[in-house]
TORDO-194437 format. One record per residue: x negated, y, z negated of N, C-alpha, C, O in turn; residue in one letter. Coordinates in nm, 4 decimals. Layout:
BEGIN
[[X, Y, Z], [X, Y, Z], [X, Y, Z], [X, Y, Z], 'A']
...
This chain:
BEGIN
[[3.0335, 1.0397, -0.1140], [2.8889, 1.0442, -0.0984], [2.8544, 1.0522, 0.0501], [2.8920, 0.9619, 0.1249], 'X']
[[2.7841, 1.1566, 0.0962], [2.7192, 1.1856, 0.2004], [2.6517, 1.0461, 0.2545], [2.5623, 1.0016, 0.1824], 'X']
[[2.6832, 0.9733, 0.3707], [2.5954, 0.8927, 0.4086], [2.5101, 0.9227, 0.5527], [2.5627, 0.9400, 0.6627], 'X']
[[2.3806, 0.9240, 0.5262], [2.2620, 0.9498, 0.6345], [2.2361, 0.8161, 0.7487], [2.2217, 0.6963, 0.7242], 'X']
[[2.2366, 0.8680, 0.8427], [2.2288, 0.7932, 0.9590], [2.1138, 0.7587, 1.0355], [2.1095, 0.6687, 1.1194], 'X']
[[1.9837, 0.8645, 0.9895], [1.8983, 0.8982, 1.0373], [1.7934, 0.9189, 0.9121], [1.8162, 0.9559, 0.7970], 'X']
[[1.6466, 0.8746, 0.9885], [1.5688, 0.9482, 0.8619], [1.5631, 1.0525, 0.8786], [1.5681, 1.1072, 0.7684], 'X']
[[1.5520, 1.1469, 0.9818], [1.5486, 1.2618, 0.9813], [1.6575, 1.3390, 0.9295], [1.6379, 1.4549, 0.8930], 'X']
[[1.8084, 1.2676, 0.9205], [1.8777, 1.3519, 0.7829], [1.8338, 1.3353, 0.6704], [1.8213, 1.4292, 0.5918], 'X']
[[1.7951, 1.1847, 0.6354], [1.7486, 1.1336, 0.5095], [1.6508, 1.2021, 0.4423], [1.6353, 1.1896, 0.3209], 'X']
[[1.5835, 1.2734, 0.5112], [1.4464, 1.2931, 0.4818], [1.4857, 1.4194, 0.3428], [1.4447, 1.4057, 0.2276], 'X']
[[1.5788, 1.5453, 0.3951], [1.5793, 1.6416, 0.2904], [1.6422, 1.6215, 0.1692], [1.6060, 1.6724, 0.0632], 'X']
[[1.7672, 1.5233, 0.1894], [1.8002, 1.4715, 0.0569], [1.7108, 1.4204, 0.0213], [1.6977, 1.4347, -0.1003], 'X']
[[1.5982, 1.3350, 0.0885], [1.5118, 1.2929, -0.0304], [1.4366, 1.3550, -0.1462], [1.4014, 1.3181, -0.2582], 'X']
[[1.4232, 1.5051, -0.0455], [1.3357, 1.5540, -0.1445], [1.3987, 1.6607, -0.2124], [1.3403, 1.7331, -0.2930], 'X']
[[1.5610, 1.6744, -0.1686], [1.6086, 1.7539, -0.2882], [1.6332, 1.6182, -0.4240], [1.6519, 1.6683, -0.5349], 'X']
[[1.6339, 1.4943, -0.4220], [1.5738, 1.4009, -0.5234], [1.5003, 1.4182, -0.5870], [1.5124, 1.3848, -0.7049], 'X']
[[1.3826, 1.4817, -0.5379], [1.2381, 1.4992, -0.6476], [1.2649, 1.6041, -0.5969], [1.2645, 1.6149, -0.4743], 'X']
[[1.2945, 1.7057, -0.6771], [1.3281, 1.8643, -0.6639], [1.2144, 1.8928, -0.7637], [1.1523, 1.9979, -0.7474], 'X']
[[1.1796, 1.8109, -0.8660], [1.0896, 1.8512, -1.0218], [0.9564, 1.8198, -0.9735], [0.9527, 1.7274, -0.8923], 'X']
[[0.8659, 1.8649, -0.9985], [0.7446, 1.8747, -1.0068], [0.6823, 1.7223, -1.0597], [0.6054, 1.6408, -1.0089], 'X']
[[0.7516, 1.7288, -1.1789], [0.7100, 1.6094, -1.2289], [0.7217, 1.4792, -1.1964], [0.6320, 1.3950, -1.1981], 'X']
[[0.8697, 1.4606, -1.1575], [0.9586, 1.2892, -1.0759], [0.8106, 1.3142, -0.9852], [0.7210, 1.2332, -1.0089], 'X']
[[0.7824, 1.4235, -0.8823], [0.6931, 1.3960, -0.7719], [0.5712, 1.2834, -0.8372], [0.5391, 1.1678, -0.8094], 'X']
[[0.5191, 1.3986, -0.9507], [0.3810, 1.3633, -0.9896], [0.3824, 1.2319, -1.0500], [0.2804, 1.1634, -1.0582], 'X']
[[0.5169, 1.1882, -1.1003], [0.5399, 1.0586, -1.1029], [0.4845, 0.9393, -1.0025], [0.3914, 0.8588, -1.0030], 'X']
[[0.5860, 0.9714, -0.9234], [0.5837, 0.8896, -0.7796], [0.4488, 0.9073, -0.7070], [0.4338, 0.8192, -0.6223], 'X']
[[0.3457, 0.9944, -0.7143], [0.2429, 1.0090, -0.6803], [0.1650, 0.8998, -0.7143], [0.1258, 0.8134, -0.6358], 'X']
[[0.1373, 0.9076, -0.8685], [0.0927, 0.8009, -0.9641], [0.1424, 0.6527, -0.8760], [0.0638, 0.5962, -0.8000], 'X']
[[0.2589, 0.6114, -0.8960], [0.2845, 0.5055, -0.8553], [0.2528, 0.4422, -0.6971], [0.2076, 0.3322, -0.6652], 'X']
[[0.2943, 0.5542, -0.6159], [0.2334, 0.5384, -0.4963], [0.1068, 0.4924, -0.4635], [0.0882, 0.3899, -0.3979], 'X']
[[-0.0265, 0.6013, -0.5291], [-0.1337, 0.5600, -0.5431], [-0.1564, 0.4261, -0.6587], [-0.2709, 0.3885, -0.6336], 'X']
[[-0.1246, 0.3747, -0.7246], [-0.1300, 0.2551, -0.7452], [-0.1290, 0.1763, -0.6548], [-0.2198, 0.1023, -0.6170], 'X']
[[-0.0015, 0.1915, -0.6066], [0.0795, 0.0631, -0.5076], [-0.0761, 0.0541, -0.3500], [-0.1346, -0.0516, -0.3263], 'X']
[[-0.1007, 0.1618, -0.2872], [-0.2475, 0.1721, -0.2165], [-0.3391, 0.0578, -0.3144], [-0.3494, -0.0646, -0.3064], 'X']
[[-0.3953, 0.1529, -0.4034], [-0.5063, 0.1070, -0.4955], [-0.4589, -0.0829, -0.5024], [-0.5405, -0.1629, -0.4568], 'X']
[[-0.3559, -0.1227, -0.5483], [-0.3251, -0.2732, -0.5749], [-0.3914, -0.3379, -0.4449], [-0.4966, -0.3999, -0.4294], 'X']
[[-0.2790, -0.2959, -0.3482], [-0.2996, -0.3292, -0.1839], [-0.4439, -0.3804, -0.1343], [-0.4682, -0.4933, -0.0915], 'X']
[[-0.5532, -0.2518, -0.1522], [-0.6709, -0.2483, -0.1346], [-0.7219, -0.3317, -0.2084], [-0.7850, -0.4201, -0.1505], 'X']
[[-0.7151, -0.3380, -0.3726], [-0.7844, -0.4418, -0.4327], [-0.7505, -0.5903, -0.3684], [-0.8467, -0.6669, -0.3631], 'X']
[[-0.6614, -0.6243, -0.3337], [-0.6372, -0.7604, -0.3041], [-0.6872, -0.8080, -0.1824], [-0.7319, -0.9211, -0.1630], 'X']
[[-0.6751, -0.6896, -0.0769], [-0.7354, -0.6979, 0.0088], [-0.8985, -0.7320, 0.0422], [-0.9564, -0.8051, 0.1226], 'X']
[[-0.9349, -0.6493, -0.0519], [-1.1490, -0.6527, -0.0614], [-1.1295, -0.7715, -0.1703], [-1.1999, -0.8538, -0.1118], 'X']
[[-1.0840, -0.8420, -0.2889], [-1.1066, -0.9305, -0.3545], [-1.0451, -1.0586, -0.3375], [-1.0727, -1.1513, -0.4137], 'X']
[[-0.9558, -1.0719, -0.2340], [-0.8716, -1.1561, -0.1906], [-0.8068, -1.2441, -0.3525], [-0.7984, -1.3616, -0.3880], 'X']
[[-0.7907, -1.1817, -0.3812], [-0.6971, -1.1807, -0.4705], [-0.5315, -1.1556, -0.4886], [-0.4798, -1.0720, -0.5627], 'X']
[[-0.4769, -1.2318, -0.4181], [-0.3291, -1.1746, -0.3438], [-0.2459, -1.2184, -0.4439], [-0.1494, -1.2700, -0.3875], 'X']
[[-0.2369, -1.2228, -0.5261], [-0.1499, -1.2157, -0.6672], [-0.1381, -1.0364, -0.6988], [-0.0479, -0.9921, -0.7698], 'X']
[[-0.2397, -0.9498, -0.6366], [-0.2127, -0.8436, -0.6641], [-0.1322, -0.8035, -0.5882], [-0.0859, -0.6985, -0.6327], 'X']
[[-0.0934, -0.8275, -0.5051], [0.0316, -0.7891, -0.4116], [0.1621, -0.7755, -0.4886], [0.2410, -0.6810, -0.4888], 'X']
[[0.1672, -0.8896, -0.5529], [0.2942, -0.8766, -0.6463], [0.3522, -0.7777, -0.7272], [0.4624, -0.7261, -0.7460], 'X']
[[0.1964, -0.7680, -0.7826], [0.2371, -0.6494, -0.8830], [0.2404, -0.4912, -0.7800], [0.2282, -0.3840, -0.8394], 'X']
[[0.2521, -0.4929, -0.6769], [0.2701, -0.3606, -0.5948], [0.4057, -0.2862, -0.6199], [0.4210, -0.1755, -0.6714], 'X']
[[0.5365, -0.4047, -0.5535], [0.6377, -0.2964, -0.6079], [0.6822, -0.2402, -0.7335], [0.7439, -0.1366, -0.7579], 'X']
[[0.6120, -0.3826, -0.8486], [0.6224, -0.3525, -0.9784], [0.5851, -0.1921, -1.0337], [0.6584, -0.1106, -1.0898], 'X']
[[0.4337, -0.1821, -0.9918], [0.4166, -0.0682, -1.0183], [0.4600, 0.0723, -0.9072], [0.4413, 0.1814, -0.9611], 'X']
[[0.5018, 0.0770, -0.7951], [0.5774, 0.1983, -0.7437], [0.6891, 0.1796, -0.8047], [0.7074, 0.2738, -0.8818], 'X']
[[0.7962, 0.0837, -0.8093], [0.9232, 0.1025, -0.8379], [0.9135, 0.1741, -1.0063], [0.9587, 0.2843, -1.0374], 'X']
[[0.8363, 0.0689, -1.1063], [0.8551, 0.1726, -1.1940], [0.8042, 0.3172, -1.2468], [0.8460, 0.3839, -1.3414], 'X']
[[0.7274, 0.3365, -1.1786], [0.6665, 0.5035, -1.1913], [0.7840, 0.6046, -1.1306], [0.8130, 0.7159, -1.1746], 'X']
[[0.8596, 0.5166, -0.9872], [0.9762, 0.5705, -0.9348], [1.0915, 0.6041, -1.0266], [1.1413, 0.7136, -1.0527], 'X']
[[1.1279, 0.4563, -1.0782], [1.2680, 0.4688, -1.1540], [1.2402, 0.5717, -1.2995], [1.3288, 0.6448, -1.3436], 'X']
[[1.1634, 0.5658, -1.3340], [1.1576, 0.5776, -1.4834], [1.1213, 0.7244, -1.4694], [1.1409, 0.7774, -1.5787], 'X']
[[1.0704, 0.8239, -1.3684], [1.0678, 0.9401, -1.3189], [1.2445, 0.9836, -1.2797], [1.2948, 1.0891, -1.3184], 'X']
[[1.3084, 0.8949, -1.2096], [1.4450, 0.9487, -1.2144], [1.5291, 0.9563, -1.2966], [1.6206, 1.0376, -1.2836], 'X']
[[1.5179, 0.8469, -1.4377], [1.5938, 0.8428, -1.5427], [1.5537, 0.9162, -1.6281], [1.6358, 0.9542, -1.7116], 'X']
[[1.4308, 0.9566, -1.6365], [1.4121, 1.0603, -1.7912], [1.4033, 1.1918, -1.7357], [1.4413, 1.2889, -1.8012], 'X']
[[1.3431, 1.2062, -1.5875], [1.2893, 1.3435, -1.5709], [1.4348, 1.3633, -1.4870], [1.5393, 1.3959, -1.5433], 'X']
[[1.4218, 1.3370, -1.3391], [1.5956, 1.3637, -1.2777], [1.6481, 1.3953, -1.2813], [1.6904, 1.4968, -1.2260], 'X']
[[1.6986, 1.3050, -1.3775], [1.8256, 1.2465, -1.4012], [1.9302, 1.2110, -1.3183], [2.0493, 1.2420, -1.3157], 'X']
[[1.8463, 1.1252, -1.2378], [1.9741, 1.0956, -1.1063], [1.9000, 0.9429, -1.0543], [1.7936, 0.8852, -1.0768], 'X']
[[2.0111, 0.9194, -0.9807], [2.0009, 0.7314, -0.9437], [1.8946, 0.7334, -0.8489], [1.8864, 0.8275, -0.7699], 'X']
[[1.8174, 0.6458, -0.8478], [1.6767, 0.6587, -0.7076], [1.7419, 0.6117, -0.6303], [1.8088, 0.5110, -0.6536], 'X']
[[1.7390, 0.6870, -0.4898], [1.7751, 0.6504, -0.3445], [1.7772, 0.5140, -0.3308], [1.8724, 0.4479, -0.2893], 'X']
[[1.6600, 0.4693, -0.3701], [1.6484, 0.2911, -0.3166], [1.7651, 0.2551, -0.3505], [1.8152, 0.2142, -0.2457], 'X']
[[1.8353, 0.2455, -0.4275], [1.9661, 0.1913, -0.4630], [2.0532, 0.1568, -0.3259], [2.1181, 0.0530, -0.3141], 'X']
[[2.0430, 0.2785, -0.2057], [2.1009, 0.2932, -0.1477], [2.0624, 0.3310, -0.0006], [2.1474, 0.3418, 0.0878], 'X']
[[1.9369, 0.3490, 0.0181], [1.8827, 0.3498, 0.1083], [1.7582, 0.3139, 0.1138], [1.6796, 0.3968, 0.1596], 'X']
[[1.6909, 0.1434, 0.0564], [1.5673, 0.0893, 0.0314], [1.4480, 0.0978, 0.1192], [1.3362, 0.0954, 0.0677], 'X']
[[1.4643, 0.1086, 0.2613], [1.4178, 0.1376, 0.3973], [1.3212, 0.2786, 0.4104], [1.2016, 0.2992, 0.4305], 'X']
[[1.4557, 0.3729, 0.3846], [1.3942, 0.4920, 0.4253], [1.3627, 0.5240, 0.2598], [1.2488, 0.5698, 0.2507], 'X']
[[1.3947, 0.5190, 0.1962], [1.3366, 0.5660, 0.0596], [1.1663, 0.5391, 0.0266], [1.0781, 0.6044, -0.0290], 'X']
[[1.1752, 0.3968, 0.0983], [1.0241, 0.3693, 0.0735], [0.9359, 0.4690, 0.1653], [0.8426, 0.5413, 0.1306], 'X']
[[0.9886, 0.4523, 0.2817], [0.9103, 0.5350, 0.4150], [0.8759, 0.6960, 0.3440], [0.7673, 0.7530, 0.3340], 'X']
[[0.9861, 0.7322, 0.3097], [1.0021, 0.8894, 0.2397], [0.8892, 0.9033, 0.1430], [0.8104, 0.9970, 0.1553], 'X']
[[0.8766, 0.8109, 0.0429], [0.7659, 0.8061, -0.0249], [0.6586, 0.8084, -0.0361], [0.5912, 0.8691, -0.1194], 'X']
[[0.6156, 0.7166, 0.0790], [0.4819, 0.7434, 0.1576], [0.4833, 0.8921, 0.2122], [0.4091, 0.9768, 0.1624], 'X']
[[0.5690, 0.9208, 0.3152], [0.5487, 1.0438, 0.3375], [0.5511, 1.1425, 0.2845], [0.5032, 1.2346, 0.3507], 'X']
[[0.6044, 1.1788, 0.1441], [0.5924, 1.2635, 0.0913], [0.4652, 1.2301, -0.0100], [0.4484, 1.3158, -0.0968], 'X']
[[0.3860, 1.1335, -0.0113], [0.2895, 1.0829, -0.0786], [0.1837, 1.1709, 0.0634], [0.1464, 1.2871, 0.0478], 'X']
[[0.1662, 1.1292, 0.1302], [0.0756, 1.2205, 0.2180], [0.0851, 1.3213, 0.2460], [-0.0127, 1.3777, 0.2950], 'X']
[[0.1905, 1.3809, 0.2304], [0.1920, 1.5179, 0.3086], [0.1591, 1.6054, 0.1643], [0.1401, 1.7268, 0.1715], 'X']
[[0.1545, 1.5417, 0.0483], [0.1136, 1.5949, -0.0852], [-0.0443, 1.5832, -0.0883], [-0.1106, 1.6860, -0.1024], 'X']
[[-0.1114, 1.4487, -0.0743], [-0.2388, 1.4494, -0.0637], [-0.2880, 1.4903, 0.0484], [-0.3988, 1.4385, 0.0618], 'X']
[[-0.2560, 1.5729, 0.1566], [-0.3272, 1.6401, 0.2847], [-0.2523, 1.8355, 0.2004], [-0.3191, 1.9358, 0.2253], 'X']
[[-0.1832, 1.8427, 0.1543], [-0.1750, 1.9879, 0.0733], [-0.0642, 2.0271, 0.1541], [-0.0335, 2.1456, 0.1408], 'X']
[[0.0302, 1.9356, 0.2644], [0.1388, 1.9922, 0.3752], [0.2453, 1.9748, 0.3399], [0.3435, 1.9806, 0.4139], 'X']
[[0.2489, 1.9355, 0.1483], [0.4435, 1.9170, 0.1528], [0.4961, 2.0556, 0.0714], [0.6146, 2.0720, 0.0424], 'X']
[[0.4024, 2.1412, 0.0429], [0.5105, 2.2444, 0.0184], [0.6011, 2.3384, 0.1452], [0.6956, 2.4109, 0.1142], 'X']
[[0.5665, 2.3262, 0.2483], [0.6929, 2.3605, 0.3459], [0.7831, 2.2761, 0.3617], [0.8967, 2.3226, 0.3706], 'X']
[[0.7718, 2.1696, 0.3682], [0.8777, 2.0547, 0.3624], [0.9653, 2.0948, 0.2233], [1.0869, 2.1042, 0.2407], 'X']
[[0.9303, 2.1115, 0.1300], [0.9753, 2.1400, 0.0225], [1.0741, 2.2519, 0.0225], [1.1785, 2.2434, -0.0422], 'X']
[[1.0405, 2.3650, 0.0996], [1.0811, 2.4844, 0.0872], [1.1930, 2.4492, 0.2024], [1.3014, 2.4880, 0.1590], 'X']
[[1.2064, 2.3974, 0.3171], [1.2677, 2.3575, 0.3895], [1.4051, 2.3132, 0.3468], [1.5111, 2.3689, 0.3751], 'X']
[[1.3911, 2.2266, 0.2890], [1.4895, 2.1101, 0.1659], [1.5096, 2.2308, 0.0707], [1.4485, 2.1726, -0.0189], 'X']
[[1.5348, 2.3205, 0.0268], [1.5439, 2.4342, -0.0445], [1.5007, 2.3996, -0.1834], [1.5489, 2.4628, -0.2774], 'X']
[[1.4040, 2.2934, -0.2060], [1.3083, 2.2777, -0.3157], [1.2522, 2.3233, -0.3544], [1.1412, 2.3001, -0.3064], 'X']
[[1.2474, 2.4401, -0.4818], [1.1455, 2.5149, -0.5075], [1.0017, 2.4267, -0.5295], [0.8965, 2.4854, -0.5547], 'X']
């Protein structure tokens, strides 16, 4: 197994990971949860919602790699940059800038 040293190697394996349309639109979902939780707890001070944050990214994550994937989620193995990756490919999706990144990573 290829091991990355850098996020900037990390970064294209990540997204030959979510190569599918769907794992993305997965992780989208969950991402924007994990915001949405954040924020609620924040304006309602309600910080029990914090908890449920990784609950809901991790499983919109995992359960996108096991049915759709079919491959092990990075976090397994790189928890750090996997999260970072996520976000970033969470924004560069909601600003409309990750299909070159995509094409880059030879992701259709």
């Amino acid at each position: 197994m290829q091991r990355y040293t850098s996020f900037a190697e990390f970064w294209p394996y990540y997204l030959s990971e979510h190569s599918r349309a769907a794992t993305r639109a997965w992780h989208y979902a969950g991402t924007s949860l994990v915001v949405l939780l954040g924020l609620a707890a924040l304006f309602t001070g309600s910080w029990l919602l914090l908890a449920a944050m990784p609950l809901a990214g991790y499983f919109f994550a995992w359960i996108s790699h096991w049915r759709i994937e079919r491959n092990r989620p990075a976090t397994f193995t790189y928890p750090l940059w996997s999260l970072a990756a996520d976000f970033k490919m969470w924004g560069l999706w909601l600003t409309g800038r990750l299909g070159p990144e995509l094409k880059r990573a030879g992701v259709r």
